[in-house]
Structure formats: C-alpha cells, structure tokens
N, C-alpha and C positions, 0 to 999 in steps of 0.2 A: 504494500500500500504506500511504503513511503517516496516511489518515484517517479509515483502518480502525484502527490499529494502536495500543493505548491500554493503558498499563501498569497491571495488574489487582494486586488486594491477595493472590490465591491461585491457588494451579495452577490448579485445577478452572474460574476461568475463562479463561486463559490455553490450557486445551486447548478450551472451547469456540469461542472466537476464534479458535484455529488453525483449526480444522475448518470454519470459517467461509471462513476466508481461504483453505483447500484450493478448497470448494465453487465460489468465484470465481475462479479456476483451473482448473476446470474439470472437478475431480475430482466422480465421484460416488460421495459417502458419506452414506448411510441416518443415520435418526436412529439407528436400530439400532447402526450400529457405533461411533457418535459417544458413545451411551451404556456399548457395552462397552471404549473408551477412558477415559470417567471411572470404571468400573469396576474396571479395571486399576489406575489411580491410587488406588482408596480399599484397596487391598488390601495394594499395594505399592509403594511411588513409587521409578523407576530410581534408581541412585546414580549415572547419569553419563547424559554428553548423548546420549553412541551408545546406552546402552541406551534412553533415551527413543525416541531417532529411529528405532531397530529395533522398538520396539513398533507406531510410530505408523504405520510402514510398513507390518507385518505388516498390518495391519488395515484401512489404509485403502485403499493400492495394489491393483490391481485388475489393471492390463494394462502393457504396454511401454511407450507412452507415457507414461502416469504413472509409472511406476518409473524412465525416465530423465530427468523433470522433479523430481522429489519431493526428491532431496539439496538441489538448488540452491535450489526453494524451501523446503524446511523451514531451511534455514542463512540464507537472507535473513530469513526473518522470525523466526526466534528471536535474531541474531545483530544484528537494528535495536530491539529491545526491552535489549540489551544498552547501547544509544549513551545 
C-alpha cells in the first residue's frame, strides 16, 4: 500500500486515490460511483471521519465480502496518510 499511497494537496484527490486503492482490493467501483463520491464532496464535505467512511460505504460497498473488508481497509489507508 505504501507506493500507492502519496499525500495529495486536496480531498478530491485523496478520494480519487482511495477508490483506486479500493479497486486493488478488489472492490468493484464504476467510474460512475467514483464520480458520484467527488460529487458528494463538492456539495458537502463530512464534518467527521465516520460520516466520511459512511458515505464512502454507502456507495461503494456492494456485497458481504466487501462490507466486512471495507472498515479495516478504509482505516488502514486513511489512518497511514495520517503517519
């Protein structure tokens, strides 16, 4: 993960790079929803980390598998961007 992982100067691309690092993972997310994520962002940007992580769920999460992989990695990788 870490040469993927490259601290951006703005959300917008900070979620594109998540969605990236989803994809490599194994999740599949459409350019579609990848766009109605930056969407979300230009309208409203969460005020805290779980509404972040609850948005990014809604939309990306798909099935079981992924719903019980998503915490751990959504926390890995916004929480190695914190180091």
């Amino acid at each position: 993960m870490t040469s993927m992982l490259r601290r951006q100067t703005d959300l917008p691309s900070h979620v594109v790079q998540f969605t990236r690092y989803l994809r490599k993972q194994d999740f599949n997310i459409s350019l579609r929803e990848e766009l109605d994520y930056l969407k979300a962002f230009s309208k409203r940007i969460p005020t805290s980390y779980e509404e972040q992580e609850s948005l990014c769920k809604a939309l990306f999460v798909k099935n079981r598998k992924e719903f019980l992989r998503f915490d751990d990695l959504y926390s890995a990788y916004w929480n190695r961007l914190a180091l």
